[in-house]
C-alpha positions as CSV (number, residue, x, y, z in Angstrom):
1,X,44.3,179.6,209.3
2,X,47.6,178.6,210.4
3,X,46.4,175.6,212.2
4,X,45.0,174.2,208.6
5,X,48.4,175.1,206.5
6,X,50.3,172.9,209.0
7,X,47.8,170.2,209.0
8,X,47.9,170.5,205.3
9,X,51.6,170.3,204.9
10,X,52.0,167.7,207.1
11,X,49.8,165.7,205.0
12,X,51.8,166.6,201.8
13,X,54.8,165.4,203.2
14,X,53.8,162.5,204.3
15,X,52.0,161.8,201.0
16,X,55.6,161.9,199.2
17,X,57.1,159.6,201.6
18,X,55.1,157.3,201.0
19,X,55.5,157.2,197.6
20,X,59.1,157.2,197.3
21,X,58.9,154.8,199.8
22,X,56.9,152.4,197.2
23,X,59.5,153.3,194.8
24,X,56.8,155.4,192.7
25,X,57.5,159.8,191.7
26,X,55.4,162.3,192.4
27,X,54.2,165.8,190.9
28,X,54.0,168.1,194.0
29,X,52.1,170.8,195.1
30,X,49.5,172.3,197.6
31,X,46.4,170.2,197.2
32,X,43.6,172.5,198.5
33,X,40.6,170.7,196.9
34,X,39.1,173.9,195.7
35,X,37.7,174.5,192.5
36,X,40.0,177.0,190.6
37,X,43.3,176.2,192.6
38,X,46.1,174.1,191.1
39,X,46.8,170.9,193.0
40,X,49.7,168.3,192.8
41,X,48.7,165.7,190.4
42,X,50.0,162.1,188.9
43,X,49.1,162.6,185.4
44,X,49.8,159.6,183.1
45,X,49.0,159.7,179.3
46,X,47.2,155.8,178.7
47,X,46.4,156.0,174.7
48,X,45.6,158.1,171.8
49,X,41.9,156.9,171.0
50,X,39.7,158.6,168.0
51,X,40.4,162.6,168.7
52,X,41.1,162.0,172.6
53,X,44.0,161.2,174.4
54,X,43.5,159.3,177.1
55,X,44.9,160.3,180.4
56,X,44.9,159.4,184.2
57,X,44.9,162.2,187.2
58,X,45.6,161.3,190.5
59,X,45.0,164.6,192.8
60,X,43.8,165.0,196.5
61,X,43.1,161.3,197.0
62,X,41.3,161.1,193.8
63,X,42.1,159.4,190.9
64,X,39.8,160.1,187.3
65,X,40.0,159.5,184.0
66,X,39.6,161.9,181.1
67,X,39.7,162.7,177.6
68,X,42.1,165.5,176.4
69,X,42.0,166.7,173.1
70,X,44.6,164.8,170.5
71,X,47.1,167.7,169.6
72,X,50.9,168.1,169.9
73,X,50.2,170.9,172.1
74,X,48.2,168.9,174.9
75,X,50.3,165.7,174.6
76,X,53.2,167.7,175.6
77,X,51.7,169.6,178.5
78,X,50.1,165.6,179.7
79,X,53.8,164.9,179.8
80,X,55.3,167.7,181.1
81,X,56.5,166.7,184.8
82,X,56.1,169.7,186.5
83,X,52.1,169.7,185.1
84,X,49.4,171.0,187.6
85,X,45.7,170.0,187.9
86,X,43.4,172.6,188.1
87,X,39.1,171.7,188.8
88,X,37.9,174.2,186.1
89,X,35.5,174.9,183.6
90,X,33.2,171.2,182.8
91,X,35.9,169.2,184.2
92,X,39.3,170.2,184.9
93,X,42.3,171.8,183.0
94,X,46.0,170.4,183.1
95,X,49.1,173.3,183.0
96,X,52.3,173.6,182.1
97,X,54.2,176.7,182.8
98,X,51.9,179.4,181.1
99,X,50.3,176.6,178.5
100,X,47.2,174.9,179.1
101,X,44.9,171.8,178.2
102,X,41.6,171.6,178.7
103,X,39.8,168.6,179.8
104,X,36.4,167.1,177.2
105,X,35.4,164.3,178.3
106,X,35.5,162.0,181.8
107,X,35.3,158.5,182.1
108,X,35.5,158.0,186.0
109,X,31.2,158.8,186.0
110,X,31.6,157.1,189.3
111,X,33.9,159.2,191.2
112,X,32.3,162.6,189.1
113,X,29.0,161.4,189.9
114,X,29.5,161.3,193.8
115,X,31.7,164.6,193.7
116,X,29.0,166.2,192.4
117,X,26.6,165.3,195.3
118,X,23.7,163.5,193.3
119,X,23.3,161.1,195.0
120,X,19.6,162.0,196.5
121,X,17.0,162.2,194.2
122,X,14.1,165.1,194.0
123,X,10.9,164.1,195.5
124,X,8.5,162.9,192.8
125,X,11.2,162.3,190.7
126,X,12.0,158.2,189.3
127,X,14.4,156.6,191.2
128,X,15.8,155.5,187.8
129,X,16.0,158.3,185.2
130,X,15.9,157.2,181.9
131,X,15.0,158.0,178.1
132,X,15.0,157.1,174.7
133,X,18.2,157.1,173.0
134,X,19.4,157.2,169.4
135,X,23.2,157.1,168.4
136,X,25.8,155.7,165.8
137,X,29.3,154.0,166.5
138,X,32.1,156.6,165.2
139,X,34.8,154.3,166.9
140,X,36.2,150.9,167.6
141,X,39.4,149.9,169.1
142,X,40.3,146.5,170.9
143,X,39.2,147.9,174.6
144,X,36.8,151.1,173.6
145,X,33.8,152.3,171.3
146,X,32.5,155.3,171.2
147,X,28.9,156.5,170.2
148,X,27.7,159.7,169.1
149,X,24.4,160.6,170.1
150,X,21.4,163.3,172.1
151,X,21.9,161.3,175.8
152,X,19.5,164.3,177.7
153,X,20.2,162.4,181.0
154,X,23.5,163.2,181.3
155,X,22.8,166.0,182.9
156,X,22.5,163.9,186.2
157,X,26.0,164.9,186.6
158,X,26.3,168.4,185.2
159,X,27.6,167.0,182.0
160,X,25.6,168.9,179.1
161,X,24.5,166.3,177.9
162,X,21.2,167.9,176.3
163,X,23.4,168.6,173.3
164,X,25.3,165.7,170.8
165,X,27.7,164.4,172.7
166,X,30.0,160.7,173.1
167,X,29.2,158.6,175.1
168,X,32.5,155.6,175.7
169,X,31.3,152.2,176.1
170,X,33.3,149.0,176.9
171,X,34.1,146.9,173.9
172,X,33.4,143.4,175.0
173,X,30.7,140.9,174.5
174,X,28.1,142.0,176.9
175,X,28.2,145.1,175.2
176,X,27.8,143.7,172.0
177,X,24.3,144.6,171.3
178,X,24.2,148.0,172.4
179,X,27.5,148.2,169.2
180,X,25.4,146.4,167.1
181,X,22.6,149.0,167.2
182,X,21.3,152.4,166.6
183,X,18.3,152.9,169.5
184,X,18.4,152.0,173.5
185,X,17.5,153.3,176.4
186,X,20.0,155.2,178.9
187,X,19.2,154.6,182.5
188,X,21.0,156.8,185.4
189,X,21.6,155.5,188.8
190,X,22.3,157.7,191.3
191,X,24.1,155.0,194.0
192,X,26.5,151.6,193.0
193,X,29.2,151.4,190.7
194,X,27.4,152.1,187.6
195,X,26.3,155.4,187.0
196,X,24.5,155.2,183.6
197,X,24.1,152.0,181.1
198,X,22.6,151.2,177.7
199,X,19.8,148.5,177.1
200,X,19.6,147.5,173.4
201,X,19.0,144.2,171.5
202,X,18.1,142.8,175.3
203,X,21.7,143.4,176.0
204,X,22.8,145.9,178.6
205,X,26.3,147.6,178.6
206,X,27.2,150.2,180.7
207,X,28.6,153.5,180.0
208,X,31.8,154.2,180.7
209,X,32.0,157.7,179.8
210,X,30.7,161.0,177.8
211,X,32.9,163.2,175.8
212,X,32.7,166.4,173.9
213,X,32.7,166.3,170.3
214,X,35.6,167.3,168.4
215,X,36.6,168.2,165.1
216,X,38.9,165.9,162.8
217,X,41.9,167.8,163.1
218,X,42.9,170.1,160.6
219,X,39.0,171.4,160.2
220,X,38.4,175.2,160.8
């Protein structure tokens, strides 16, 4: 046991030198890699989309993506320096001191795909999972839209996806045709670097990521 704490704080410290070396900061602490324990974490707050905030987290050699919902509350505790990471609950949990901010949506399917250990498929099963989708646009911005809609098969990657749901798409012209539309199929992939797309109006887009669905703020 004593063996792993110094191989593990050896790694931490020379983790941080190597980032003040590169002239970057860092938020520090233990990075143990299991669920339920806090870990140091680079947390960066990208844009307010829709409900979401839209945040970065760097922790234990991982970097993801994920939605956080808009509120004062979160948005303080995403900038808070001293924050800590914690794998909890769907996705993951952010803290501040005795506050706390949970995670509701991911958009790194890629990296939660493979740290979820899908990557085999059951025998009989399709290689490529797929089904029938229906969905509407709820938001546009210059980068990002976002769909609300059933998409069953994203459950690949524990995400509980047999309920409504987002799913974040791309805004760019090869996507196009999936925006334009109501109906298209969702196709999963368990290996390469696109875990789920969309084929509508012969285009194909893929799917960035899934989000919970939120409440305009201010609703009860």
């Amino acid at each position: 046991m004593g063996r792993r704490a110094s191989a593990a704080g050896r790694k931490l410290v020379a983790t941080v030198a190597s980032i003040l070396a590169a002239g970057g900061c860092a938020r520090v602490a233990m990075d143990t890699g299991v669920p339920g324990v806090a870990v140091g974490a680079e947390i960066a707050l990208q844009a307010e989309r829709f409900r979401y905030l839209d945040a970065t987290v760097a922790t234990g050699g991982k970097h993801y993506r994920f939605f956080f919902p808009r509120t004062d509350a979160c948005r303080a505790i995403l900038e808070d320096p001293e924050a800590r990471f914690r794998l909890a609950g769907v996705l993951g949990t952010v803290q501040s001191e005795s506050a706390s901010c949970n995670a509701v949506g991911i958009l790194s399917l890629r990296a939660w795909r493979d740290r979820q250990g899908r990557a085999s498929r059951e025998g009989g099963r399709s290689l490529i999972p797929s089904d029938r989708i229906e969905y509407r646009v709820v938001y546009t911005d210059e980068d990002l839209f976002l769909a609300e809609g059933r998409f069953r098969i994203a459950s690949e990657i524990g995400w509980p996806g047999g309920h409504d749901t987002i799913a974040v798409f791309p805004n760019n012209e090869a996507c196009t045709g999936v925006r334009e539309s109501v109906r298209g199929t969702m196709e999963f992939r368990a290996a390469g670097s696109v875990p789920f797309s969309v084929f509508a109006a012969q285009k194909r887009c893929p799917v960035l990521g899934f989000a919970q669905i939120l409440p305009e703020p201010g609703d009860p």
